[in-house]
Gaussian input, Z-matrix of N, CA and C with variables (Angstrom, degrees):
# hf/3-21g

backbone

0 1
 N
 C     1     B1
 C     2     B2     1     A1
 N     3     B3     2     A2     1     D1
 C     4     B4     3     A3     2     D2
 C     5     B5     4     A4     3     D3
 N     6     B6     5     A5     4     D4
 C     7     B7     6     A6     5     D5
 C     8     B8     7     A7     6     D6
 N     9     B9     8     A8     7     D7
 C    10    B10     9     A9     8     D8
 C    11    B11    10    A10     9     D9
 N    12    B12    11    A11    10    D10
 C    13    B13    12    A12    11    D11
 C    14    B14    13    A13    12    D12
 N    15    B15    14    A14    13    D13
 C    16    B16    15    A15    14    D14
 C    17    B17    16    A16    15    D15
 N    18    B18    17    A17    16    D16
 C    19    B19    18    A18    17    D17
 C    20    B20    19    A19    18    D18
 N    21    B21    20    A20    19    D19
 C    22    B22    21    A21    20    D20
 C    23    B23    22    A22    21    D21
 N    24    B24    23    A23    22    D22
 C    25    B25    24    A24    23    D23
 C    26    B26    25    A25    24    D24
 N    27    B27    26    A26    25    D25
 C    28    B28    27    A27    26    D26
 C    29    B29    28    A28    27    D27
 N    30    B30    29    A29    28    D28
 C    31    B31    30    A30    29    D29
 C    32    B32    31    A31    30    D30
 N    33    B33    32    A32    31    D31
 C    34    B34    33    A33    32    D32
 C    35    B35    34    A34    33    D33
 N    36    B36    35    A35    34    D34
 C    37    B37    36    A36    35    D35
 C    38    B38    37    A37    36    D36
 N    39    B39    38    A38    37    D37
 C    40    B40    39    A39    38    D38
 C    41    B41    40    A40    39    D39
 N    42    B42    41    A41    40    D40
 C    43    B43    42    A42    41    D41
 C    44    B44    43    A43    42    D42
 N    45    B45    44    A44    43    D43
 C    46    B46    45    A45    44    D44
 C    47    B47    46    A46    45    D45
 N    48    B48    47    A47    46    D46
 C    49    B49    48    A48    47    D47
 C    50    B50    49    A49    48    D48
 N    51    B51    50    A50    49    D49
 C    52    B52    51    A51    50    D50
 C    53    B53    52    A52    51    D51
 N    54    B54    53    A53    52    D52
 C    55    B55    54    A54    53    D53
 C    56    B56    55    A55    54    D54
 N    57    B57    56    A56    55    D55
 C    58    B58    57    A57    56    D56
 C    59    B59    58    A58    57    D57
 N    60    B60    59    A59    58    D58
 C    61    B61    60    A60    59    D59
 C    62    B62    61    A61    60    D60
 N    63    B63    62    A62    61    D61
 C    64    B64    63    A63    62    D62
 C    65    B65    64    A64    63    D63
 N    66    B66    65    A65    64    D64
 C    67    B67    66    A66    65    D65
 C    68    B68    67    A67    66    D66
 N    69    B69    68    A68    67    D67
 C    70    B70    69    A69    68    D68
 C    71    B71    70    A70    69    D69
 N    72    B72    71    A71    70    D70
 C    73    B73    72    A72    71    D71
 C    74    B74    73    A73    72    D72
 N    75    B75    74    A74    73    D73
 C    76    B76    75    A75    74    D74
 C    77    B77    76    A76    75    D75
 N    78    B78    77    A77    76    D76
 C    79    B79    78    A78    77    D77
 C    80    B80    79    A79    78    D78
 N    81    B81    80    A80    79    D79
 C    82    B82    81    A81    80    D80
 C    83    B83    82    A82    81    D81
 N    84    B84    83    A83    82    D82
 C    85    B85    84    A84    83    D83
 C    86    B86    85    A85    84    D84
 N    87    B87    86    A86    85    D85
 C    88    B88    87    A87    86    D86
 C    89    B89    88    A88    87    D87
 N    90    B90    89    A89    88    D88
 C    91    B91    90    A90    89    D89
 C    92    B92    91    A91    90    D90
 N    93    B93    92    A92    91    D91
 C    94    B94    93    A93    92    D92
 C    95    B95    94    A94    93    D93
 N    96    B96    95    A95    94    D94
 C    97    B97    96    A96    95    D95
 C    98    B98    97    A97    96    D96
 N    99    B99    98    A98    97    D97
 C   100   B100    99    A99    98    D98
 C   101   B101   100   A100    99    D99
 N   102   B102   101   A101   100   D100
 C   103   B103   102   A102   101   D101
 C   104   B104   103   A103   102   D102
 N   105   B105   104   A104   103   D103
 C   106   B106   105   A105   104   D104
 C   107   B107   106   A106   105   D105
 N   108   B108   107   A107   106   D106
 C   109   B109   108   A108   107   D107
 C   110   B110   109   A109   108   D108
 N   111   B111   110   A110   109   D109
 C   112   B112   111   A111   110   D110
 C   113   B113   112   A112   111   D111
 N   114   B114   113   A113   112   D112
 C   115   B115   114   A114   113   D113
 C   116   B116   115   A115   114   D114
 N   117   B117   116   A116   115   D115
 C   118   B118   117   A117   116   D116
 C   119   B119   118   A118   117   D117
 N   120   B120   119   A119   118   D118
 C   121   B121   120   A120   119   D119
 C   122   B122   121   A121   120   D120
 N   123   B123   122   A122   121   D121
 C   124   B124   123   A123   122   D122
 C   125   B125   124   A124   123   D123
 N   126   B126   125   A125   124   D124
 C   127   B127   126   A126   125   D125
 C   128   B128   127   A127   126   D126
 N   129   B129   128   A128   127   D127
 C   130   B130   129   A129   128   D128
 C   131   B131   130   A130   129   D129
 N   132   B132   131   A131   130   D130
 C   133   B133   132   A132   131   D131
 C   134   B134   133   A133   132   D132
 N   135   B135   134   A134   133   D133
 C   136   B136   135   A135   134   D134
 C   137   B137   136   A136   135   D135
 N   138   B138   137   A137   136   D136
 C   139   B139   138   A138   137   D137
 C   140   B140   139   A139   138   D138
 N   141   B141   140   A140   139   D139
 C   142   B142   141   A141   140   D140
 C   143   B143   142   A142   141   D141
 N   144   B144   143   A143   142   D142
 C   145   B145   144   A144   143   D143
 C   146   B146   145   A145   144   D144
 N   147   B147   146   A146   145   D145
 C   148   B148   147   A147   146   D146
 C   149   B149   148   A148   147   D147
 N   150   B150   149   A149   148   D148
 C   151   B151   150   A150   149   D149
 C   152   B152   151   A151   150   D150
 N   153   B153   152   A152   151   D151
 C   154   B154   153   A153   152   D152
 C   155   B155   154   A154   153   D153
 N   156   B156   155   A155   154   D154
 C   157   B157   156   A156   155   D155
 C   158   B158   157   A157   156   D156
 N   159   B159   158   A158   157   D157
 C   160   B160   159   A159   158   D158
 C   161   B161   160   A160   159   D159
 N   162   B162   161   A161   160   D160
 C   163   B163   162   A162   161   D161
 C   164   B164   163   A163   162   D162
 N   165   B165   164   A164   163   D163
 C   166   B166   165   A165   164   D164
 C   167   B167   166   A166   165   D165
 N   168   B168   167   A167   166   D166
 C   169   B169   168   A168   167   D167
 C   170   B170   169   A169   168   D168
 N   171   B171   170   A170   169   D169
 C   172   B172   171   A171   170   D170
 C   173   B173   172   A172   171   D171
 N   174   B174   173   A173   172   D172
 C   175   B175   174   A174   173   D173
 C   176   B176   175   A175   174   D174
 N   177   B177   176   A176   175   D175
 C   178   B178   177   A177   176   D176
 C   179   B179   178   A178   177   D177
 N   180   B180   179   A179   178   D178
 C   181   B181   180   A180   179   D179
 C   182   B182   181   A181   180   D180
 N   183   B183   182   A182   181   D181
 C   184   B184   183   A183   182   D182
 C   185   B185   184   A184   183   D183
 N   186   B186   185   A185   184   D184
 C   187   B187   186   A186   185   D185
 C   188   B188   187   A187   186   D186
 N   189   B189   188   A188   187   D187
 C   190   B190   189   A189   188   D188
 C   191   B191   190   A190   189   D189
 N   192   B192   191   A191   190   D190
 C   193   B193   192   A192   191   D191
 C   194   B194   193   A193   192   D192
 N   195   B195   194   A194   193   D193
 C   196   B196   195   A195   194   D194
 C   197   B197   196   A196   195   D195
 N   198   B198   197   A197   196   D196
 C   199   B199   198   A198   197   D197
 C   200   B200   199   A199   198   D198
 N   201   B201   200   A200   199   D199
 C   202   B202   201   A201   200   D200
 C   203   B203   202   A202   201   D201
 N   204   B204   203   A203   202   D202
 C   205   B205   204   A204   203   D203
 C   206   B206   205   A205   204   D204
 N   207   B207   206   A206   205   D205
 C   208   B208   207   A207   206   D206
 C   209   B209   208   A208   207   D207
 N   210   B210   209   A209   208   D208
 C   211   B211   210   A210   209   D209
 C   212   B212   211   A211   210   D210
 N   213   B213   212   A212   211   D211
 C   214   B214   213   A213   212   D212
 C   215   B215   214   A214   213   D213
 N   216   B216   215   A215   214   D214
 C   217   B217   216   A216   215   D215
 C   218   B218   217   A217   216   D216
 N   219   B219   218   A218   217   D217
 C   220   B220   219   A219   218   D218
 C   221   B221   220   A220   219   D219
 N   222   B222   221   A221   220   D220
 C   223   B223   222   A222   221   D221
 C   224   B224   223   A223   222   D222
 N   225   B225   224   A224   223   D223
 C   226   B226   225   A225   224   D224
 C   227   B227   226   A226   225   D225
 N   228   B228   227   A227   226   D226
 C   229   B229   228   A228   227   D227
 C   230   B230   229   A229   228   D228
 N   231   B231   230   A230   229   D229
 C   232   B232   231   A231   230   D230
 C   233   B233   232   A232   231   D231
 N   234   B234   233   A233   232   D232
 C   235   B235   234   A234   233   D233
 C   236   B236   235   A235   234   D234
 N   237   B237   236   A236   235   D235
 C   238   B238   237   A237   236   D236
 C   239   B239   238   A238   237   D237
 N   240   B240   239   A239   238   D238
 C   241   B241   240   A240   239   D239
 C   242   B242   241   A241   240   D240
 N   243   B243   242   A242   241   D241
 C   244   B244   243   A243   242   D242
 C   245   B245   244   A244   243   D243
 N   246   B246   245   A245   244   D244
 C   247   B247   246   A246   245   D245
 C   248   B248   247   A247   246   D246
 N   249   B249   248   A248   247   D247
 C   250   B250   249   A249   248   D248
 C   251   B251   250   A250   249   D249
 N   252   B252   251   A251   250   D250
 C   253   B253   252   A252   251   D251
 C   254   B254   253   A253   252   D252
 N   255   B255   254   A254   253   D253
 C   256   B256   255   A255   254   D254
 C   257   B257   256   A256   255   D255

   B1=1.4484
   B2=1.5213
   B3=1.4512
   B4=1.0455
   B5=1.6440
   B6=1.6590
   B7=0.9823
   B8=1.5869
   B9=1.6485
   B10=2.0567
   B11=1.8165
   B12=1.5045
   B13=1.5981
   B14=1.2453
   B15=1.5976
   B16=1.6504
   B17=1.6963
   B18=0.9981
   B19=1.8558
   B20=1.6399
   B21=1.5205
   B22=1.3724
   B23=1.7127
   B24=1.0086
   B25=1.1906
   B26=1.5070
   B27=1.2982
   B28=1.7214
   B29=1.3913
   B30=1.3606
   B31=1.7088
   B32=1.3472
   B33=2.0767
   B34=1.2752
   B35=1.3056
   B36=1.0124
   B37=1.7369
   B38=1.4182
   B39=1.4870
   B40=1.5947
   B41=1.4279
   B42=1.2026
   B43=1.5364
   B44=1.9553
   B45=1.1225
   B46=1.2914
   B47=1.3746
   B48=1.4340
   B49=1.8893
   B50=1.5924
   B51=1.8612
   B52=1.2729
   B53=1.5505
   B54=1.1824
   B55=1.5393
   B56=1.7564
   B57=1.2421
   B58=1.7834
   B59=1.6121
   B60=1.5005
   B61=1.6003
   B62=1.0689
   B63=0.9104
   B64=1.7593
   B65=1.7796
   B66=1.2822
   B67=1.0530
   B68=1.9633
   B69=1.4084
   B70=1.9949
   B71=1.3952
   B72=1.4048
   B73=1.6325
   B74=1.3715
   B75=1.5281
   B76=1.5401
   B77=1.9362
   B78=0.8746
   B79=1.7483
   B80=1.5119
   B81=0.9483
   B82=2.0247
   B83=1.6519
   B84=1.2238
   B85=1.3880
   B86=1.7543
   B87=1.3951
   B88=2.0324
   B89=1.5450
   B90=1.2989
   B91=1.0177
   B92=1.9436
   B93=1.5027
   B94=1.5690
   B95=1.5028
   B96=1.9776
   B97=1.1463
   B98=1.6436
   B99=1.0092
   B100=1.4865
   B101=1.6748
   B102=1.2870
   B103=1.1161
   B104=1.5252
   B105=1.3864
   B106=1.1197
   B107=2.0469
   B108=1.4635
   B109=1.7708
   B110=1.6155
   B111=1.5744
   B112=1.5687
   B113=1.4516
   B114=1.2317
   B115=1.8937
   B116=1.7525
   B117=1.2075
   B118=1.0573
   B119=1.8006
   B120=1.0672
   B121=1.9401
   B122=1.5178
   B123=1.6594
   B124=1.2824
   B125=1.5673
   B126=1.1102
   B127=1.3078
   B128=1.6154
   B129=1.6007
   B130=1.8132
   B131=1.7365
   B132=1.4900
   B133=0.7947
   B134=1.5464
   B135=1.4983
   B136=1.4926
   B137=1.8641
   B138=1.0464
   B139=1.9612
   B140=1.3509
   B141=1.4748
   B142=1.4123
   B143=1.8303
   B144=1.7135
   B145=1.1389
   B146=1.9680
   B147=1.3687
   B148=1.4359
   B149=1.5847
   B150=1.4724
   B151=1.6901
   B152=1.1900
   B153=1.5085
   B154=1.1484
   B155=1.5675
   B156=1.1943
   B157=1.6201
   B158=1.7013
   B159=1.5161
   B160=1.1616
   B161=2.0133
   B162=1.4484
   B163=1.7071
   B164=0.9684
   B165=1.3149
   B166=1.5763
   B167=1.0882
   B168=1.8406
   B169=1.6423
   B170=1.3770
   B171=1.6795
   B172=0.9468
   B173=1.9169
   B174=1.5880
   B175=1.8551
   B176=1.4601
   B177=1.1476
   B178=1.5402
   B179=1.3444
   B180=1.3320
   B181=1.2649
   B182=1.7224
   B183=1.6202
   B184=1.8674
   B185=1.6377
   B186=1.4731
   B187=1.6434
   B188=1.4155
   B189=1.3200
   B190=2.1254
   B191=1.6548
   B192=1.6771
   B193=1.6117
   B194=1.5638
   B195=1.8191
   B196=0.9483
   B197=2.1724
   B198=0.7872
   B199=1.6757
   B200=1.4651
   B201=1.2747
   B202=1.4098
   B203=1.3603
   B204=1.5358
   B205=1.3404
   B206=1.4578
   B207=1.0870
   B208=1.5697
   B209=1.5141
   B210=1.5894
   B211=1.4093
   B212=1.3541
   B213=1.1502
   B214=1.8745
   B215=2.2195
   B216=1.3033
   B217=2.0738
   B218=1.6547
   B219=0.8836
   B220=1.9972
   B221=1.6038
   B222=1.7744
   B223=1.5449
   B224=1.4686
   B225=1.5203
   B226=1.0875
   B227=2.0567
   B228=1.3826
   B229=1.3835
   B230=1.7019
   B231=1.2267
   B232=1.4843
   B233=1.6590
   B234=1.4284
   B235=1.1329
   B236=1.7334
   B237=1.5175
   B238=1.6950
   B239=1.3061
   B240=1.5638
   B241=1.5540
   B242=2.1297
   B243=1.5394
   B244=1.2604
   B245=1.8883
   B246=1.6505
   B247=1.4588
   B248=1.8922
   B249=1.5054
   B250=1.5071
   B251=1.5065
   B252=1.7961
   B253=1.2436
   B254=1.4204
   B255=1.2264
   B256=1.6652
   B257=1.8330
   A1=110.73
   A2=128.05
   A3=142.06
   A4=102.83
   A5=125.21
   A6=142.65
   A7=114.57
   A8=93.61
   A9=87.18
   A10=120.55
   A11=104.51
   A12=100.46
   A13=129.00
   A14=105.00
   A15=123.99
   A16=100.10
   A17=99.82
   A18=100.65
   A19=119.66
   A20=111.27
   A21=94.81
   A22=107.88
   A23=154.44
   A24=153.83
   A25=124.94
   A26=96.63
   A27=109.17
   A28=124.88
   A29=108.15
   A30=145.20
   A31=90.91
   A32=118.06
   A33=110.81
   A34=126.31
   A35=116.39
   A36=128.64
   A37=103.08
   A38=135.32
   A39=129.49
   A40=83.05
   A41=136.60
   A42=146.45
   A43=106.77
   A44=120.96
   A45=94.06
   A46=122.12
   A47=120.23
   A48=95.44
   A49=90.54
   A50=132.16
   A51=103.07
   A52=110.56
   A53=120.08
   A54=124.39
   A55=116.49
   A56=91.83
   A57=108.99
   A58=117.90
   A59=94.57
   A60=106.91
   A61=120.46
   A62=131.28
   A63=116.65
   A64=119.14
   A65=121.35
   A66=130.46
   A67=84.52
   A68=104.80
   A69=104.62
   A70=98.68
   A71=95.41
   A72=106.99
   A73=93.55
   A74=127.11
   A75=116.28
   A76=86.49
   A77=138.40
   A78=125.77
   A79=70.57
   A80=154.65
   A81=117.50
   A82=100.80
   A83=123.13
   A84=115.72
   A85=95.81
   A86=95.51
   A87=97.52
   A88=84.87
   A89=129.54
   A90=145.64
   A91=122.64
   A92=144.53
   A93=118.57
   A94=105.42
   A95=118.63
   A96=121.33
   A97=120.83
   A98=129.10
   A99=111.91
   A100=111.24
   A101=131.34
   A102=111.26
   A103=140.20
   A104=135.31
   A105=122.25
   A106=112.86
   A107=84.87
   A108=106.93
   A109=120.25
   A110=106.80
   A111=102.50
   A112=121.66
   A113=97.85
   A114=112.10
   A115=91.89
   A116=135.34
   A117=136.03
   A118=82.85
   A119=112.00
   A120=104.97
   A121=142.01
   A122=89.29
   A123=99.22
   A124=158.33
   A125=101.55
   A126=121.04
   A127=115.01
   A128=104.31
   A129=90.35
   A130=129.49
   A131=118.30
   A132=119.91
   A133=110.50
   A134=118.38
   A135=135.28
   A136=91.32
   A137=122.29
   A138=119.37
   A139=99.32
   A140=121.22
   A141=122.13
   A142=128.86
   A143=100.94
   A144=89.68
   A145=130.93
   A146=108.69
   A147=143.01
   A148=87.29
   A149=94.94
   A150=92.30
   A151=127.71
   A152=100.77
   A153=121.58
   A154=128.61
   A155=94.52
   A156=118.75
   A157=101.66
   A158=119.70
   A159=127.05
   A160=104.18
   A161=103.10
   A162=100.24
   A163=121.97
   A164=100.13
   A165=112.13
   A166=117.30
   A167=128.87
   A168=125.42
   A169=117.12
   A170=120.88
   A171=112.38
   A172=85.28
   A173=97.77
   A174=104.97
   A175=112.31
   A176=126.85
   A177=113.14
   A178=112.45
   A179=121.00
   A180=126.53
   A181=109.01
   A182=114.17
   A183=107.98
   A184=97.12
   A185=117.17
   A186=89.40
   A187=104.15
   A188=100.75
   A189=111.22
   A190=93.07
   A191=102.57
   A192=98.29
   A193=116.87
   A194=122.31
   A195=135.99
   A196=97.86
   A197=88.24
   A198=102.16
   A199=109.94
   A200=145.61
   A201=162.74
   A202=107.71
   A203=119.36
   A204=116.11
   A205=102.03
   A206=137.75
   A207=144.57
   A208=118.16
   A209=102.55
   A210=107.07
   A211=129.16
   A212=112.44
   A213=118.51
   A214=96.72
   A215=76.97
   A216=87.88
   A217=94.67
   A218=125.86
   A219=119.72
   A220=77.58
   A221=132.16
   A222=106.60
   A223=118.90
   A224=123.22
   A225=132.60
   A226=100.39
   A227=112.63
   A228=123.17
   A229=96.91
   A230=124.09
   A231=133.32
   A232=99.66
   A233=115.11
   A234=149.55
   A235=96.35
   A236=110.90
   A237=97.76
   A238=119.36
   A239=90.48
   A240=97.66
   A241=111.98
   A242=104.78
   A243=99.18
   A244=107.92
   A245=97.75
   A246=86.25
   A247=88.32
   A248=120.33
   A249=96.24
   A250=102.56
   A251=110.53
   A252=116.96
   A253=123.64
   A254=133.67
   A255=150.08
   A256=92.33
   D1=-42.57
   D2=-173.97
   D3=-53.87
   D4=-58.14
   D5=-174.00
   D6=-56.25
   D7=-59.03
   D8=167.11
   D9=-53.28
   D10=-32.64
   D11=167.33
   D12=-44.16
   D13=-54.54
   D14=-172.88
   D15=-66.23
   D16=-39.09
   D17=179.92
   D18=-85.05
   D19=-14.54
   D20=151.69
   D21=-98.10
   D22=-2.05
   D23=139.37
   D24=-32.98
   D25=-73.78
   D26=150.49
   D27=-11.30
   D28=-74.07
   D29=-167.92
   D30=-57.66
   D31=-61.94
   D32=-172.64
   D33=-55.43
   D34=-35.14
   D35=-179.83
   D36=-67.26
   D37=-55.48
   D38=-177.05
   D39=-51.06
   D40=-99.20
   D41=-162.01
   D42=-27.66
   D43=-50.04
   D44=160.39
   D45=-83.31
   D46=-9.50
   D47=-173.28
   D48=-81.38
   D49=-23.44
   D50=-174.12
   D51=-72.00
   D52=-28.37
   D53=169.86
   D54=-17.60
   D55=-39.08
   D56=-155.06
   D57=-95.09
   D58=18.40
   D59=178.98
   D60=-88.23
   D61=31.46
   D62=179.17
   D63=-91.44
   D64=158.66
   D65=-131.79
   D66=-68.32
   D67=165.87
   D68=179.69
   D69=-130.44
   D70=159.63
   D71=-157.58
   D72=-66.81
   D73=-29.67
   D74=-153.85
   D75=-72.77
   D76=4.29
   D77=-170.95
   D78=-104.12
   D79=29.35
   D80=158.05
   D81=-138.11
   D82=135.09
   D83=-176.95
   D84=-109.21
   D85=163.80
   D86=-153.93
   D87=-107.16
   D88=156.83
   D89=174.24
   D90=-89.88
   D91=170.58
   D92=178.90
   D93=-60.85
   D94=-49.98
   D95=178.84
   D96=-57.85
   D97=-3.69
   D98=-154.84
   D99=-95.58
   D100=154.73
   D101=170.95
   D102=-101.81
   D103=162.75
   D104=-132.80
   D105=-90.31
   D106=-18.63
   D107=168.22
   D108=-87.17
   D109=8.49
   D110=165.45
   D111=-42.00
   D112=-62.07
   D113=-170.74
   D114=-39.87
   D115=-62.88
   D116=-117.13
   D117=-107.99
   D118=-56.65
   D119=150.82
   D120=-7.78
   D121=-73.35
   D122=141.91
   D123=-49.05
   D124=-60.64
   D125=154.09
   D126=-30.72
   D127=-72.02
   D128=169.77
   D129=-69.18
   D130=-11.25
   D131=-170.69
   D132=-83.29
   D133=-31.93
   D134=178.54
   D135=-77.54
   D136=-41.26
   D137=172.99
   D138=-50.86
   D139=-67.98
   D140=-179.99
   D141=-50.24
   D142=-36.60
   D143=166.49
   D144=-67.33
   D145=-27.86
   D146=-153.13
   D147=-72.69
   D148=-50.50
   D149=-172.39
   D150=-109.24
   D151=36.20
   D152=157.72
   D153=-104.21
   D154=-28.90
   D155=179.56
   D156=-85.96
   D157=-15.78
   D158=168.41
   D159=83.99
   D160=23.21
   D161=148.09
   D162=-57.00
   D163=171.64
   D164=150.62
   D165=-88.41
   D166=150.38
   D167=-170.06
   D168=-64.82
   D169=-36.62
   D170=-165.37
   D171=-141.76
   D172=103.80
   D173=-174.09
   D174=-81.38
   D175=144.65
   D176=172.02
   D177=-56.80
   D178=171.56
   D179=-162.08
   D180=-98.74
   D181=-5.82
   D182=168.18
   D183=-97.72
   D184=12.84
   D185=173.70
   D186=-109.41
   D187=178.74
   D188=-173.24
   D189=-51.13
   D190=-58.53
   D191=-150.05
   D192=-60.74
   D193=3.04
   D194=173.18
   D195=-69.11
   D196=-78.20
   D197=-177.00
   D198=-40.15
   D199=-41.78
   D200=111.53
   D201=5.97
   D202=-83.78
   D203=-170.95
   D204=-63.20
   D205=-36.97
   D206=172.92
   D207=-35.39
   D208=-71.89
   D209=163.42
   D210=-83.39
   D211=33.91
   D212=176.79
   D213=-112.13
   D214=-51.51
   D215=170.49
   D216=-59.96
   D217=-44.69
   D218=-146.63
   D219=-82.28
   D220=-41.94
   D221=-176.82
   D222=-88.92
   D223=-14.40
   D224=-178.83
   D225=-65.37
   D226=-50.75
   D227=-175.75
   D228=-57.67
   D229=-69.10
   D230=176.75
   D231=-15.39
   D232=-85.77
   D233=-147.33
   D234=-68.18
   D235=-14.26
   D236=162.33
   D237=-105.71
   D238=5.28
   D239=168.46
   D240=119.28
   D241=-11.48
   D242=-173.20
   D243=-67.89
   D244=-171.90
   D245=-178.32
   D246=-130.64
   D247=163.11
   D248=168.01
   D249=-100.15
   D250=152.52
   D251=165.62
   D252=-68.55
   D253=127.29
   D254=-165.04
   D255=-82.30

């Protein structure tokens, strides 16, 4: 009994640390024009799209809607002007 504990314990922790992937400000470099609340812009605006389309907010990272919310932030960031770091 002890052992199935530790292994759903286990399980819980992979499942939240993948939770915790979403893209970080240090991957986008800001431009002179751009403003400084993009990241955080984004962020709700890719939430709003997600749950509209009826995702989940934050998808694991082997399903589609992982790759999706990814590149909706990477054009939402673009489009206020950031650049991504290589």
């Amino acid at each position: 009994m002890a052992t199935l504990r530790y292994a759903v314990l286990a399980g819980g922790a992979l499942v939240l640390a993948a939770c915790g992937s979403t893209p970080a400000y240090r991957e986008w470099t800001a431009t002179e024009t751009t403003a400084t609340a993009a990241y955080d812009e984004c962020i709700e605006q890719v939430d709003n799209t997600m749950r509209l389309r009826g995702y989940p907010y934050r998808p694991l990272p082997e399903t589609p809607q992982f790759r999706y919310r990814k590149e909706i932030f990477a054009l939402c960031m673009r489009r206020k002007g950031y650049t991504a770091d290589e």
